[in-house]
N, C-alpha and C positions, 0 to 999 in steps of 0.2 A: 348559650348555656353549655357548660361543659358538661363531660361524660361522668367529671367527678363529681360535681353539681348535681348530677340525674343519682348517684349512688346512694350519697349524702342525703338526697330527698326520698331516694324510697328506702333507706334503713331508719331515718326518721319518723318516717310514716310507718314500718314496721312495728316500731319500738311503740310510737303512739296505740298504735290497735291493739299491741299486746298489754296495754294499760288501760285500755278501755275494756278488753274482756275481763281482766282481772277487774275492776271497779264496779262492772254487770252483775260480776259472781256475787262481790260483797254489797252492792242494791239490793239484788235478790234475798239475801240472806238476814240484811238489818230490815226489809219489807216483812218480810213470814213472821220476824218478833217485835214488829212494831205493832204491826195488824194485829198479833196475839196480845201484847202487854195493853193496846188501848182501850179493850173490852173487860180490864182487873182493875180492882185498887193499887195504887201506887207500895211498894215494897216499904217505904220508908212513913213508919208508924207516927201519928198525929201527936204534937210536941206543944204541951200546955205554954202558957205565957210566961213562966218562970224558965223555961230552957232545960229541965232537967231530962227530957225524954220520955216522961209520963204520960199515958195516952187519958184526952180531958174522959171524969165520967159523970159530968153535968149533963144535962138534959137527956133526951130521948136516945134510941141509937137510930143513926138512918142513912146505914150502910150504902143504896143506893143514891140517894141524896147526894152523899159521901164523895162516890164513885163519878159521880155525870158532874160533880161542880171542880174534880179537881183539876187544877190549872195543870198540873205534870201530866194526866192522861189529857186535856185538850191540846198539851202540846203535841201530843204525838199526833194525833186524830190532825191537825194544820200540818204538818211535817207529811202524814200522806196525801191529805190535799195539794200540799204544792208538790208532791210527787208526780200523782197524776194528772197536774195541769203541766209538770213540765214533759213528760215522759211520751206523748205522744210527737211533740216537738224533735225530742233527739231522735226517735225510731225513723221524723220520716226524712231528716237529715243524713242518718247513715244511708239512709234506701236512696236517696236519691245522692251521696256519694258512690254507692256500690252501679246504681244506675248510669252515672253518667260517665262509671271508666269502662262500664258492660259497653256502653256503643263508641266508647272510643278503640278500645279493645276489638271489638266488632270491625269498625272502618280501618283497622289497621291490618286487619286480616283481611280486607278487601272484598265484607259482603254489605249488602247493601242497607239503608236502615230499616228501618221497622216503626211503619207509625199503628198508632190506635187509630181508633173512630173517629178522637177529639182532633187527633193530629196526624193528617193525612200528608203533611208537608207542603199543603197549600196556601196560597194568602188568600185571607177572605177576598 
């Protein structure tokens, strides 16, 4: 591998992580109004069967009813669910990226590794 090959790959990988923190910031920020808009009624007012935009005033009013059956807030309510099924996934991908150039980084300074409890660097 050339030296311009090692450049190449870490301004690569540069550029990649500074798109990754920018993408954190805007996760963080559509999570705060997601979490907040899926606990309201949807902003866009109930549209009788003629399309004119009139909101129906048959039957009863039942606001909450309203609120827990509509498809736009249950979309969001799945939208953080598959947030936080995938989100512990990427955290422990970057940690064990940041992990494994710590002890390459580590060996290249020539100290010696560091195991846990689990991993003593023994073979069973």
């Amino acid at each position: 591998m050339t030296y311009s090959r090692h450049i190449d790959n870490g301004r690569r990988t540069g550029e990649l992580a500074d798109q990754l923190s920018t993408h954190l910031i805007e996760l963080r920020q559509m999570m705060f109004a997601v979490d907040d808009a899926v606990t309201m009624p949807g902003r866009v007012p109930d549209v009788d069967a003629d399309g004119t935009g009139r909101q129906a005033t048959h039957g009863p009013s039942r606001p909450t009813e309203r609120i827990a059956l509509d498809d736009r807030r249950l979309a969001l309510a799945e939208e953080l669910n598959r947030a936080a099924a995938c989100l512990p996934y990427a955290v422990a991908v970057v940690r064990g990226i940041v992990a494994s150039m710590d002890r390459a980084l580590a060996a290249w300074e020539g100290e010696e590794p560091v195991y846990t409890d689990t991993h003593r660097g023994e073979s069973p």
